[in-house]
C-alpha positions as a printed NumPy array, in Angstrom:
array([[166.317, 174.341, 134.702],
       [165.947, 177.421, 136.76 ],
       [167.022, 180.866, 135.38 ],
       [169.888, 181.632, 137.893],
       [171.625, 177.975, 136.892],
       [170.978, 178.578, 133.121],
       [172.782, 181.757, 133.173],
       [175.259, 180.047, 135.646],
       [176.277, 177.035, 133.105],
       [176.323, 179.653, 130.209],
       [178.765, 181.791, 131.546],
       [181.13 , 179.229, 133.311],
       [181.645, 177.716, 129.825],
       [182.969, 181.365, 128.268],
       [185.573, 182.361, 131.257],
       [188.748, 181.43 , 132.052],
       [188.261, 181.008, 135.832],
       [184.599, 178.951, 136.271],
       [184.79 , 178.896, 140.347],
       [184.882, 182.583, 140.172],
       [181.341, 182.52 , 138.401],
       [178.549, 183.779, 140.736],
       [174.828, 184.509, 139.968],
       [172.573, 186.001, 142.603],
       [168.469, 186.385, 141.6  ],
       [166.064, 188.481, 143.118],
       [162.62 , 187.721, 141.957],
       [159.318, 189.529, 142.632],
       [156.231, 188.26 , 140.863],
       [156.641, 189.246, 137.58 ],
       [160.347, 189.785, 136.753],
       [163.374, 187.915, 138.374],
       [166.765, 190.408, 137.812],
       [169.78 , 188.122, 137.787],
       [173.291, 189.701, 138.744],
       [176.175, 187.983, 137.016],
       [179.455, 188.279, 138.826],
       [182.78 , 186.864, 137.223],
       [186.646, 187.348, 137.803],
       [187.644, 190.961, 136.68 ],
       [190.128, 189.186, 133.869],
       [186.895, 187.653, 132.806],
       [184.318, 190.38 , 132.543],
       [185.37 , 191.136, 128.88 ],
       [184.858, 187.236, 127.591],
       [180.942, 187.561, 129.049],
       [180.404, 191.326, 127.396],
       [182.124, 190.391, 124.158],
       [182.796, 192.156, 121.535],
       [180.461, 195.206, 121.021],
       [178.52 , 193.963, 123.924],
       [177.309, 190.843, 121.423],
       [178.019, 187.738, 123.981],
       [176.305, 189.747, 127.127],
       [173.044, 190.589, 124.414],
       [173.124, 186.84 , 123.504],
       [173.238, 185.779, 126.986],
       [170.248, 188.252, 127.486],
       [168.617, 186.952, 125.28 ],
       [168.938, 183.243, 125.852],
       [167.643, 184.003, 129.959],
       [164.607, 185.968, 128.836],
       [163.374, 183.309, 126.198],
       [163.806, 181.052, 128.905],
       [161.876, 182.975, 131.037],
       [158.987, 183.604, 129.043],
       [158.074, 179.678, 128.929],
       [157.405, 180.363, 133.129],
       [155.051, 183.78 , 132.23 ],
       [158.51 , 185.857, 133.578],
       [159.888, 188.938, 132.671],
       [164.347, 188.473, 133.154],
       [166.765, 191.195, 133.578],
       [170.42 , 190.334, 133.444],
       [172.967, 192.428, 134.832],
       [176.692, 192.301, 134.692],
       [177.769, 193.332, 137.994],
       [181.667, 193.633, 139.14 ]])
C-alpha cells in the first residue's frame, strides 16, 4: 500500500464526511511530504485532542515509510 492511500484510508475512517478526504504527495528522493485535506467540520476529529490523533497518524505514515528507505512528512493542510 502506497503512503498517500494509507494516510487516505486512515483518515476517511475518523471524519464525518469521507468524500471530502483528499491527500496530495510530493515526493523527491528521499522524503515524500503528504498534505492531508478534510472538511473544515472535520479538521478537529484528524488533530484530536492535544494534537494526539494527527501525532498517531504521523506516526503510523513514517513507520510505513521507513520499510521503502523513505523519510514522510504529514501535513494538515485546510
Amino acid at each position: 500500500m502506497m503512503l498517500k492511500d494509507l494516510l487516505e484510508y486512515l483518515a476517511k475512517a475518523l471524519v464525518d464526511d469521507p468524500e471530502s478526504v483528499h491527500v496530495e504527495a510530493v515526493e523527491t528522493e528521499t522524503t515524500v511530504v503528504l498534505e492531508l485535506s478534510v472538511a473544515k467540520d472535520d479538521v478537529g476529529k484528524v488533530i484530536g485532542k492535544q494534537g494526539r490523533i494527527a501525532r498517531a497518524l504521523r506516526t503510523i505514515v513514517k513507520a510505513s515509510a521507513v520499510r521503502d528507505g523513505k523519510r514522510a512528512i504529514v501535513e494538515i493542510v485546510d
